[in-house]
PDB file of N, CA, C and O in Angstrom, chain B, residues numbered from 101:
ATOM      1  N   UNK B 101     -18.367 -20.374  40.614  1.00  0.00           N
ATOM      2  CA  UNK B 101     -18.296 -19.003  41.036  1.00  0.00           C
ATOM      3  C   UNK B 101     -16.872 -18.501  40.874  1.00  0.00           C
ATOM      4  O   UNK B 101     -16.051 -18.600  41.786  1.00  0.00           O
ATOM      5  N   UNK B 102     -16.590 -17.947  39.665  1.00  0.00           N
ATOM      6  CA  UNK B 102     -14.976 -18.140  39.820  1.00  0.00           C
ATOM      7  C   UNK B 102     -14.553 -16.435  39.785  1.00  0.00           C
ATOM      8  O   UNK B 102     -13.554 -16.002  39.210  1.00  0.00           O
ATOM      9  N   UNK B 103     -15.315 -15.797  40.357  1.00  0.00           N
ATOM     10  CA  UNK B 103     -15.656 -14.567  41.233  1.00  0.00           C
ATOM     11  C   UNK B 103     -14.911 -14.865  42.236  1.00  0.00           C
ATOM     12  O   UNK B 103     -13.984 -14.080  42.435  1.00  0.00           O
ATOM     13  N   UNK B 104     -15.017 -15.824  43.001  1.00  0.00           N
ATOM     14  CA  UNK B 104     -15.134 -16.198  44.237  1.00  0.00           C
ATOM     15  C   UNK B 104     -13.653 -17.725  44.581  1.00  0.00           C
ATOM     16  O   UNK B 104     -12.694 -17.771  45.351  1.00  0.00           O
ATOM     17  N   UNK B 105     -14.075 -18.467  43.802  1.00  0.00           N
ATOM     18  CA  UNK B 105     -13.344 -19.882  44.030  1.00  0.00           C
ATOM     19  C   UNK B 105     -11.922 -19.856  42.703  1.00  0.00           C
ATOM     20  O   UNK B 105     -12.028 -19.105  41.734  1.00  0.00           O
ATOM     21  N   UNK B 106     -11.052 -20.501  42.827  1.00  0.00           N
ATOM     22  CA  UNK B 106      -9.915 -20.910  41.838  1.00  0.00           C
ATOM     23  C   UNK B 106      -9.791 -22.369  41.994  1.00  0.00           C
ATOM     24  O   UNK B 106      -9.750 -22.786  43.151  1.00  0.00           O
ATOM     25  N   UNK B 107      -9.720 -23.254  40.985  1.00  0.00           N
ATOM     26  CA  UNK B 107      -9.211 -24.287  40.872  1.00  0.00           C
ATOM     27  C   UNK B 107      -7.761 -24.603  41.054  1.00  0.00           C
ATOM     28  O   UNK B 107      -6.979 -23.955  40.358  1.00  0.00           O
ATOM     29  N   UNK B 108      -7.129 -25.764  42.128  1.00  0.00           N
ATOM     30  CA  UNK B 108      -5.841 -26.378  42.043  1.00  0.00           C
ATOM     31  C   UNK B 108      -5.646 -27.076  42.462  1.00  0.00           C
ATOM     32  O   UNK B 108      -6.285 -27.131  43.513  1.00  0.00           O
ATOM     33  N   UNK B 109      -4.957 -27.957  42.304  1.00  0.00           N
ATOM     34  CA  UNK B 109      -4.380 -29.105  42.420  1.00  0.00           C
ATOM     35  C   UNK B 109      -3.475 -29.222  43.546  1.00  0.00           C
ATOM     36  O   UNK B 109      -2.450 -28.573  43.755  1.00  0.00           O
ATOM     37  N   UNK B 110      -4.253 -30.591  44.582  1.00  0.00           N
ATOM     38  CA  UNK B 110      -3.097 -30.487  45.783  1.00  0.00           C
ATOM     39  C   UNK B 110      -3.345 -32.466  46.202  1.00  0.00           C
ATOM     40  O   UNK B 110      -4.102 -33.420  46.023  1.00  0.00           O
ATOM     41  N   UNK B 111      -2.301 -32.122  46.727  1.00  0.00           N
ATOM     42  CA  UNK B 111      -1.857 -33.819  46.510  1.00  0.00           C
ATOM     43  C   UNK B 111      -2.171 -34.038  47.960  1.00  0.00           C
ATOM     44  O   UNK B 111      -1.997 -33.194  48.840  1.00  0.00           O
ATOM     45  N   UNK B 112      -2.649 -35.244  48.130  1.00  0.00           N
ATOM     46  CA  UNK B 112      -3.407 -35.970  49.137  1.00  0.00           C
ATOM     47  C   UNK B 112      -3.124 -37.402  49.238  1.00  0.00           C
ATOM     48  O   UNK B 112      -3.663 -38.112  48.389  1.00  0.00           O
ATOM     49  N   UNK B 113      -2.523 -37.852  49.945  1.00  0.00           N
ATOM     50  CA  UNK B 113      -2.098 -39.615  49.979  1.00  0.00           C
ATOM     51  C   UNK B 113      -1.671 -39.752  49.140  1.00  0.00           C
ATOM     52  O   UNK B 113      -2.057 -40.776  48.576  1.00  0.00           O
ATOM     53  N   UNK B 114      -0.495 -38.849  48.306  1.00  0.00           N
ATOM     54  CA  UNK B 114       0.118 -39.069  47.176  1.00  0.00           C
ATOM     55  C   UNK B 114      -0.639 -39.375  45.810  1.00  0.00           C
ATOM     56  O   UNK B 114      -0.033 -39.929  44.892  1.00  0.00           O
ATOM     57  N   UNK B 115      -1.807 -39.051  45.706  1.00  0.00           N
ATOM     58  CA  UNK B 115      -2.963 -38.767  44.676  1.00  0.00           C
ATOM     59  C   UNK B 115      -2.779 -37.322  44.488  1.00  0.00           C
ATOM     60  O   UNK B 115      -2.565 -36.561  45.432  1.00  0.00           O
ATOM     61  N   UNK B 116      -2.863 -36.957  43.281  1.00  0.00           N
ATOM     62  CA  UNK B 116      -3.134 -35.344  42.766  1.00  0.00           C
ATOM     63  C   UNK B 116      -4.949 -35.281  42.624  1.00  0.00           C
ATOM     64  O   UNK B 116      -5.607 -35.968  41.842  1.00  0.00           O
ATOM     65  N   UNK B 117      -5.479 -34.305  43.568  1.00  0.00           N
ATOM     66  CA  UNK B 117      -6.724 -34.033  43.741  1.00  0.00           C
ATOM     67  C   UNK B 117      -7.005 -32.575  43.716  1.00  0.00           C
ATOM     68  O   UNK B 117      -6.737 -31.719  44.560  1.00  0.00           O
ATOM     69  N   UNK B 118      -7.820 -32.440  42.154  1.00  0.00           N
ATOM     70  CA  UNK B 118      -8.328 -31.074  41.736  1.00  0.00           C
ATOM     71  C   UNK B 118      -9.478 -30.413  43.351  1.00  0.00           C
ATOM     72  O   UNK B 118     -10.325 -31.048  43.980  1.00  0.00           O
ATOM     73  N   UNK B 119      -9.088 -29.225  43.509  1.00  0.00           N
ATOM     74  CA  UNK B 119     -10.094 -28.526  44.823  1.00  0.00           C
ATOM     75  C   UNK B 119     -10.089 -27.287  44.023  1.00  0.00           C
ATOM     76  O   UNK B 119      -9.409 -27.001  43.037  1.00  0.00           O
ATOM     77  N   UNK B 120     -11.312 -26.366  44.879  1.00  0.00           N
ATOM     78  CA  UNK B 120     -11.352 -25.048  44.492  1.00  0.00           C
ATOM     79  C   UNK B 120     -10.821 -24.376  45.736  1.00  0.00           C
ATOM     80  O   UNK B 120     -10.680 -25.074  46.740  1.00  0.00           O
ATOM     81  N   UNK B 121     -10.558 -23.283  45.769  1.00  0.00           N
ATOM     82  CA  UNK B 121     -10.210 -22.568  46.910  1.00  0.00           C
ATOM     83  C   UNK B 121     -10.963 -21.194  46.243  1.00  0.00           C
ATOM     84  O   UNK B 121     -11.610 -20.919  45.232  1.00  0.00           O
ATOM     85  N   UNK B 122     -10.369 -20.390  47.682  1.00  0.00           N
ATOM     86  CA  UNK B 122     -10.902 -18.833  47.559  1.00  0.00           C
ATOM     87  C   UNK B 122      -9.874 -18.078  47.134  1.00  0.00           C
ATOM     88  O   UNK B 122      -8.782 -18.038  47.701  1.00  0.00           O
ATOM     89  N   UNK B 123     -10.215 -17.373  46.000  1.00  0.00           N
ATOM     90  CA  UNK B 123      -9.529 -16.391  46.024  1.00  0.00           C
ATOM     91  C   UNK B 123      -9.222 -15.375  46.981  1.00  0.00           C
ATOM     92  O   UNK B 123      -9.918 -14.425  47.340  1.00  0.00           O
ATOM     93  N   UNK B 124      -7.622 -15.851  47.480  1.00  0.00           N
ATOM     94  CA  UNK B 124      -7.263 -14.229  48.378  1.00  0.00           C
ATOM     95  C   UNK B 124      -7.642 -12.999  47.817  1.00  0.00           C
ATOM     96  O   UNK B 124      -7.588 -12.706  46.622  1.00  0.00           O
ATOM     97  N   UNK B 125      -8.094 -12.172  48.907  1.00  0.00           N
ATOM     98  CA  UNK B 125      -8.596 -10.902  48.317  1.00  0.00           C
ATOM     99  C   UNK B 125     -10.172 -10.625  47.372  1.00  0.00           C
ATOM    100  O   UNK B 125     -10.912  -9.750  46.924  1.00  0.00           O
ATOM    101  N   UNK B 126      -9.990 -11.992  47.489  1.00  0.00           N
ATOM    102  CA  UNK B 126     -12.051 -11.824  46.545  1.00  0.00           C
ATOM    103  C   UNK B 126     -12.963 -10.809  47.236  1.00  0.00           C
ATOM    104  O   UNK B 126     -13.226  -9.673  46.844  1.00  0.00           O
ATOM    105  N   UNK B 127     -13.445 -11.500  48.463  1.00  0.00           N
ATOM    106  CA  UNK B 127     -14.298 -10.695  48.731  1.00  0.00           C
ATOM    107  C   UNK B 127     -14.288  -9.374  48.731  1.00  0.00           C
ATOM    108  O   UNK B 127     -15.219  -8.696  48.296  1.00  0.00           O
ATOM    109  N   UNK B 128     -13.204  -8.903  49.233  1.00  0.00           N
ATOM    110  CA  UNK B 128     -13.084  -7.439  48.835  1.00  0.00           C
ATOM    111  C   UNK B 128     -13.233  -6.668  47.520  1.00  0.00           C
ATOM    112  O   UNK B 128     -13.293  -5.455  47.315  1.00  0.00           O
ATOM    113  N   UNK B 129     -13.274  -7.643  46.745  1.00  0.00           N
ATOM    114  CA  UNK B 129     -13.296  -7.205  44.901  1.00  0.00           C
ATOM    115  C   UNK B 129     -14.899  -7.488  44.574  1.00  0.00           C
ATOM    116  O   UNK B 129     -15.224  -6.932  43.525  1.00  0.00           O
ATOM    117  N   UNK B 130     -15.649  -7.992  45.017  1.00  0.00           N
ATOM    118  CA  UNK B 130     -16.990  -8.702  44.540  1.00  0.00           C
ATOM    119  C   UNK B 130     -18.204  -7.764  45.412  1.00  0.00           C
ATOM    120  O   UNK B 130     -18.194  -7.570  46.628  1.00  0.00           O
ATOM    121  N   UNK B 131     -19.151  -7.292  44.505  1.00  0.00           N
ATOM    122  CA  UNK B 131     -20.566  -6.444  44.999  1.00  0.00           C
ATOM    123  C   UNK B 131     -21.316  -7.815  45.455  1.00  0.00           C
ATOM    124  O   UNK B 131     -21.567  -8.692  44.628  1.00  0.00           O
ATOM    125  N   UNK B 132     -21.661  -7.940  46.856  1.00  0.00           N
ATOM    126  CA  UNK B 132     -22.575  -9.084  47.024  1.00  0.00           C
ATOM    127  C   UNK B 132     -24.295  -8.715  46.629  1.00  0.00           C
ATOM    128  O   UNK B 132     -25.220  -8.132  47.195  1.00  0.00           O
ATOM    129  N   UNK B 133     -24.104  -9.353  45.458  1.00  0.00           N
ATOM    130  CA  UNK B 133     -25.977  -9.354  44.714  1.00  0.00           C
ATOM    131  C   UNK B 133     -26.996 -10.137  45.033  1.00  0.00           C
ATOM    132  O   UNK B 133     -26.599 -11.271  45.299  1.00  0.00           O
ATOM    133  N   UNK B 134     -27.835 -10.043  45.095  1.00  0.00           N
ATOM    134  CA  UNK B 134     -28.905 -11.144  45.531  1.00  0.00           C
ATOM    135  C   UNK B 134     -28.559 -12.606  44.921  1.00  0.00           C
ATOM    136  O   UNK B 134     -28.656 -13.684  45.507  1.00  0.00           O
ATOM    137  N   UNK B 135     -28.045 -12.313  43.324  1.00  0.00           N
ATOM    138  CA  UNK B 135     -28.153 -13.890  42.746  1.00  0.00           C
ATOM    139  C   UNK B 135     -26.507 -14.256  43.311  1.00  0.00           C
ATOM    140  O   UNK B 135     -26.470 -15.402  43.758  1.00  0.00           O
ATOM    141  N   UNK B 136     -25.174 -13.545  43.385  1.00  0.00           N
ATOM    142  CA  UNK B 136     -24.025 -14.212  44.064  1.00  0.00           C
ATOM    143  C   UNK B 136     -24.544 -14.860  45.448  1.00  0.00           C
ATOM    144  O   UNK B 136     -24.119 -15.962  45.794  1.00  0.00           O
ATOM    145  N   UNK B 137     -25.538 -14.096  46.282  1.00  0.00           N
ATOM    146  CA  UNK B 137     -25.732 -14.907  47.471  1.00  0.00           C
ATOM    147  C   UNK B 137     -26.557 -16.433  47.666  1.00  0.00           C
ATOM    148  O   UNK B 137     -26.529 -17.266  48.572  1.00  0.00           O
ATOM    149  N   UNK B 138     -27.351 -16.356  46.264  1.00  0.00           N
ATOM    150  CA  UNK B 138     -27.878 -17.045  46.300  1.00  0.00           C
ATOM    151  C   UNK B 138     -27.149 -18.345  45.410  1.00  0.00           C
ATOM    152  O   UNK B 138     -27.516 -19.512  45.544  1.00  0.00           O
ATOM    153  N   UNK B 139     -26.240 -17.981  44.641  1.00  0.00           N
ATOM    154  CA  UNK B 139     -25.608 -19.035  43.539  1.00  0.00           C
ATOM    155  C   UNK B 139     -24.287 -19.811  44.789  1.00  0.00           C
ATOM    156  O   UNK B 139     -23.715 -20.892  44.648  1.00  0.00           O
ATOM    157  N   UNK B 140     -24.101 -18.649  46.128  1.00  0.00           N
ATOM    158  CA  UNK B 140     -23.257 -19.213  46.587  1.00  0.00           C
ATOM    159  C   UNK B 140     -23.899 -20.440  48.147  1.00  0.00           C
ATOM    160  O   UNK B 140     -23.223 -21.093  48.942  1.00  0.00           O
ATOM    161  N   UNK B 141     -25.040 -20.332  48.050  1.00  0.00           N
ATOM    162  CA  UNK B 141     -26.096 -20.525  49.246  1.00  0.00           C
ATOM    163  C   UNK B 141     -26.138 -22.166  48.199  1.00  0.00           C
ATOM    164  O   UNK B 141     -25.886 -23.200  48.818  1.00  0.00           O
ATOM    165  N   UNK B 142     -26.391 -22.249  46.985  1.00  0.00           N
ATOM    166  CA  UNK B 142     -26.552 -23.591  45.814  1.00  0.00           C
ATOM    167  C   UNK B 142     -25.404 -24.232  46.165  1.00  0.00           C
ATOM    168  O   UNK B 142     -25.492 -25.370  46.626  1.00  0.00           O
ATOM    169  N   UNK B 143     -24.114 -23.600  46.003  1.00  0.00           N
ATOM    170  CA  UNK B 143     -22.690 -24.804  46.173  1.00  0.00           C
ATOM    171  C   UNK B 143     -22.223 -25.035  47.309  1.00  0.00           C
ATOM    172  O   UNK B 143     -21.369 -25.919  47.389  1.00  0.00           O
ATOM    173  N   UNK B 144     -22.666 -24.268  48.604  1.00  0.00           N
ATOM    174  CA  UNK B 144     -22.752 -24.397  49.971  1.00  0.00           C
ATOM    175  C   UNK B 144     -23.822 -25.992  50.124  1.00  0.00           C
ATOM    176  O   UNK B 144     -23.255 -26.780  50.881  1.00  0.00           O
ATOM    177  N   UNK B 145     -24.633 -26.330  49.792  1.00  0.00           N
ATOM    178  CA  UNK B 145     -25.860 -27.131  49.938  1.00  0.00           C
ATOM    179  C   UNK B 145     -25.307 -28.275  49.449  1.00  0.00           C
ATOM    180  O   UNK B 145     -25.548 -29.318  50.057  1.00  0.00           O
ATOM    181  N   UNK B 146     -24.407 -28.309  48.186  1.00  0.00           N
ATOM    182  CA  UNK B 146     -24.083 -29.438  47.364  1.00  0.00           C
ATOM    183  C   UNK B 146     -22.990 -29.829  47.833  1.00  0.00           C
ATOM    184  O   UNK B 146     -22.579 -30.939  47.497  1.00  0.00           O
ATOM    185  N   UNK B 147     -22.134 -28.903  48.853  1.00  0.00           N
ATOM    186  CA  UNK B 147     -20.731 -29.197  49.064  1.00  0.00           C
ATOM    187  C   UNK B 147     -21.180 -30.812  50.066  1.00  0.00           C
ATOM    188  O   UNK B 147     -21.981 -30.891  50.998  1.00  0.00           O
ATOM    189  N   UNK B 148     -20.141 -32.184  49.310  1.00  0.00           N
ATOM    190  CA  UNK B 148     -20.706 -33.646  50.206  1.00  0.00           C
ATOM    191  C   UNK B 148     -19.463 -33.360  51.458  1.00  0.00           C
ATOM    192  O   UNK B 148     -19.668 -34.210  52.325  1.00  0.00           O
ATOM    193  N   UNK B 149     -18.630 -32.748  51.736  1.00  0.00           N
ATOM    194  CA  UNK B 149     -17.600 -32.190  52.974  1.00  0.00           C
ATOM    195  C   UNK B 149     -18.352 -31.460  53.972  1.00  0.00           C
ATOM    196  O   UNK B 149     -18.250 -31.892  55.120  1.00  0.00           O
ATOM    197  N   UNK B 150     -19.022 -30.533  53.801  1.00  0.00           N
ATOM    198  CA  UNK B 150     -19.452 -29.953  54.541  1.00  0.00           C
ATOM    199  C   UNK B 150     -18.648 -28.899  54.891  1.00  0.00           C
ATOM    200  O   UNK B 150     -18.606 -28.577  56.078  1.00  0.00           O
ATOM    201  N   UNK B 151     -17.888 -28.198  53.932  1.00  0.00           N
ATOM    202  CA  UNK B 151     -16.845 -27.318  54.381  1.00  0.00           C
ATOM    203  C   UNK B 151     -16.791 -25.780  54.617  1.00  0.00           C
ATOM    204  O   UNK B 151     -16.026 -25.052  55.249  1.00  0.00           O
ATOM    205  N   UNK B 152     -18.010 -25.552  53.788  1.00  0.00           N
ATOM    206  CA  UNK B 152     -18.394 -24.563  53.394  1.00  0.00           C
ATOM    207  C   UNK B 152     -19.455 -24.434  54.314  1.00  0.00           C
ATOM    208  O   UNK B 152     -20.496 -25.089  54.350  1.00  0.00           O
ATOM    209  N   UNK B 153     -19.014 -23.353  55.192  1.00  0.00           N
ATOM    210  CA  UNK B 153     -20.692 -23.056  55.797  1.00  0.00           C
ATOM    211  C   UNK B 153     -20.853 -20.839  55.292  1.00  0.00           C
ATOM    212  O   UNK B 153     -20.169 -19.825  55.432  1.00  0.00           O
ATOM    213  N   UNK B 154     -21.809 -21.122  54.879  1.00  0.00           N
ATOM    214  CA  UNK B 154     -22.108 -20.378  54.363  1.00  0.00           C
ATOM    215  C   UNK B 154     -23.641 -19.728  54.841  1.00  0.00           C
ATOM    216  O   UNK B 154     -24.687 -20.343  54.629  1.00  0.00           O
ATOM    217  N   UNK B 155     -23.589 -18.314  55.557  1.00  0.00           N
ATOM    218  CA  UNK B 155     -24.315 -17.256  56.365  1.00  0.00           C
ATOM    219  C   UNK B 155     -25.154 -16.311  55.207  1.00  0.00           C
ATOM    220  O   UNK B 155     -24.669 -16.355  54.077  1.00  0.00           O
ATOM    221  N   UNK B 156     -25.742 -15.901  55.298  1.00  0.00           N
ATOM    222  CA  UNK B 156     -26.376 -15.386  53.432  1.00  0.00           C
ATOM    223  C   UNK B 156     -27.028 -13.823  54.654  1.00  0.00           C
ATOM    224  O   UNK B 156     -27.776 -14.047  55.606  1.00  0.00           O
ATOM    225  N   UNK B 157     -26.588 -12.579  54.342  1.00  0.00           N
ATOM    226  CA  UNK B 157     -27.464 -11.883  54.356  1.00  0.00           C
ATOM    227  C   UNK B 157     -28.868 -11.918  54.888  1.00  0.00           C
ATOM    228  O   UNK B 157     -29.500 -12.922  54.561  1.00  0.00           O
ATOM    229  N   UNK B 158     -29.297 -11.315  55.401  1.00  0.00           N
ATOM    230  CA  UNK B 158     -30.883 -11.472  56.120  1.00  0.00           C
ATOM    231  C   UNK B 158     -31.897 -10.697  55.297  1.00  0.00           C
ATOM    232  O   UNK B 158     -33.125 -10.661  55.362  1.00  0.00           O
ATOM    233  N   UNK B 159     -31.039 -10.096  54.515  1.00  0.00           N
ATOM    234  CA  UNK B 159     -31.733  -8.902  53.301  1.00  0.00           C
ATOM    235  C   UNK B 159     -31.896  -9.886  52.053  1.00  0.00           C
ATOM    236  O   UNK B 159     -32.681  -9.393  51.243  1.00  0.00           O
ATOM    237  N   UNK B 160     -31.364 -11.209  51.619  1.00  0.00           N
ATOM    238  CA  UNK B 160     -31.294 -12.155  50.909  1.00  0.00           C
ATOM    239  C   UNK B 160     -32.173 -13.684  51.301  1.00  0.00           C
ATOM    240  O   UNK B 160     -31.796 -14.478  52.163  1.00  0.00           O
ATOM    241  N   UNK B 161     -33.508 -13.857  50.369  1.00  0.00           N
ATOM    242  CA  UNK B 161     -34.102 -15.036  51.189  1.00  0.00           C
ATOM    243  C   UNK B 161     -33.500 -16.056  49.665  1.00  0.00           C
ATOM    244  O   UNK B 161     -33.367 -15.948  48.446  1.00  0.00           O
ATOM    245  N   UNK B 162     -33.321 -16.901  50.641  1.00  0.00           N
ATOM    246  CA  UNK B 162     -32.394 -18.409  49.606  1.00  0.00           C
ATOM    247  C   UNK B 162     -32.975 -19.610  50.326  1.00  0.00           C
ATOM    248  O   UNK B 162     -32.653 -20.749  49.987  1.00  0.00           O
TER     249      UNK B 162
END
């Protein structure tokens, strides 16, 4: 979703470990569509962290 997420690199136990983050300012730039809620409801589900909790619209069934 790169609407939404950016890839970078941040070091962890002295390992360099690729993450996505959010773009500052995204949401404010992005029309939430049925399929963004739903493409973002897919990488919410897959995330193995659990980091992402992710609320979907009530007007959106996923």
């Amino acid at each position: 979703m790169s609407e939404l997420f950016e890839k970078t690199t941040v070091v962890e136990n002295g390992q360099a470990k690729v993450i996505s983050q959010v773009i500052p300012g995204s949401l404010a730039k992005v029309t939430l569509t049925d399929e963004l809620v739903k493409r973002a409801a897919r990488i919410a589900d897959e995330c193995d962290a659990e980091i992402i909790h992710f609320n979907a619209p009530a007007s959106v069934e996923v």
